[in-house]
C-alpha positions in Angstrom: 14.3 -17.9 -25.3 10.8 -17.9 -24.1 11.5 -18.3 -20.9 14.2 -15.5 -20.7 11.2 -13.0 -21.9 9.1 -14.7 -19.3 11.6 -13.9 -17.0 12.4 -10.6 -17.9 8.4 -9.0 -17.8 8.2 -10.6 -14.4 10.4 -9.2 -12.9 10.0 -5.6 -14.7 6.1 -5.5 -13.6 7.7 -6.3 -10.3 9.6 -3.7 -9.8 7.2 -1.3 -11.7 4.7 -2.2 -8.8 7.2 -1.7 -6.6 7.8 1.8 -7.5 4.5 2.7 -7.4 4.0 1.5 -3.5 6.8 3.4 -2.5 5.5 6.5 -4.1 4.7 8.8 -0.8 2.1 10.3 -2.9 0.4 6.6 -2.9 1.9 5.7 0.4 0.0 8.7 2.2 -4.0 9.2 2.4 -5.4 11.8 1.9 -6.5 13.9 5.1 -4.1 11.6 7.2 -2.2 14.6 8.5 -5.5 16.4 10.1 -6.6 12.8 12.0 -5.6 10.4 14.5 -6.8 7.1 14.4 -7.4 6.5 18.7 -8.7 3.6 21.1 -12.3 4.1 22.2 -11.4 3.8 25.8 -14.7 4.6 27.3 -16.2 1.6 25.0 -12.8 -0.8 26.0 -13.6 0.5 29.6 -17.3 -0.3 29.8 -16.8 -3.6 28.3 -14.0 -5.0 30.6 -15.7 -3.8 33.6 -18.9 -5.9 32.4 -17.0 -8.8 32.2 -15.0 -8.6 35.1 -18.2 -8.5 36.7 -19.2 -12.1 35.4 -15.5 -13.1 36.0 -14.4 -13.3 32.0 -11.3 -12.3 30.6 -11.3 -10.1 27.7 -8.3 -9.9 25.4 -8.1 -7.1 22.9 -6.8 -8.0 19.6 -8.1 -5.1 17.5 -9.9 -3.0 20.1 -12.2 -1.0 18.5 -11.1 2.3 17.0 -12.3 6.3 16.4 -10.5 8.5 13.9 -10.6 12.1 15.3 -10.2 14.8 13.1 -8.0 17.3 14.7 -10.0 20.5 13.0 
């Protein structure tokens, strides 16, 4: 009987908290609509021709990023 209840709260909370994730109140940030998150390409640019230079390789995994605000 124990573990019936057990089971039962689990997997309520679980699909309380999924509720709540897919809330698009939650799910959206505020402010998200007036930015864009973009690749600083001058930076990515300035830093690949360096290395080139000294003959390295650069792979971007998470190249750096700028949010602009689109005011």
């Amino acid at each position: 009987m124990n573990t019936v209840r057990t089971t039962a709260a689990m997997i309520a909370f679980s699909l309380l908290l999924a509720a709540c994730a897919s809330n698009p109140e939650t799910a959206k940030a505020p402010g998200a609509s007036s930015s864009r998150v973009t690749v600083e390409r001058d930076y990515v640019d300035a830093i690949n021709r360096a290395n080139q230079d000294a003959g390295v390789t650069v792979h971007w995994i998470n190249p750096p990023r700028a949010i602009r605000r689109d005011d």
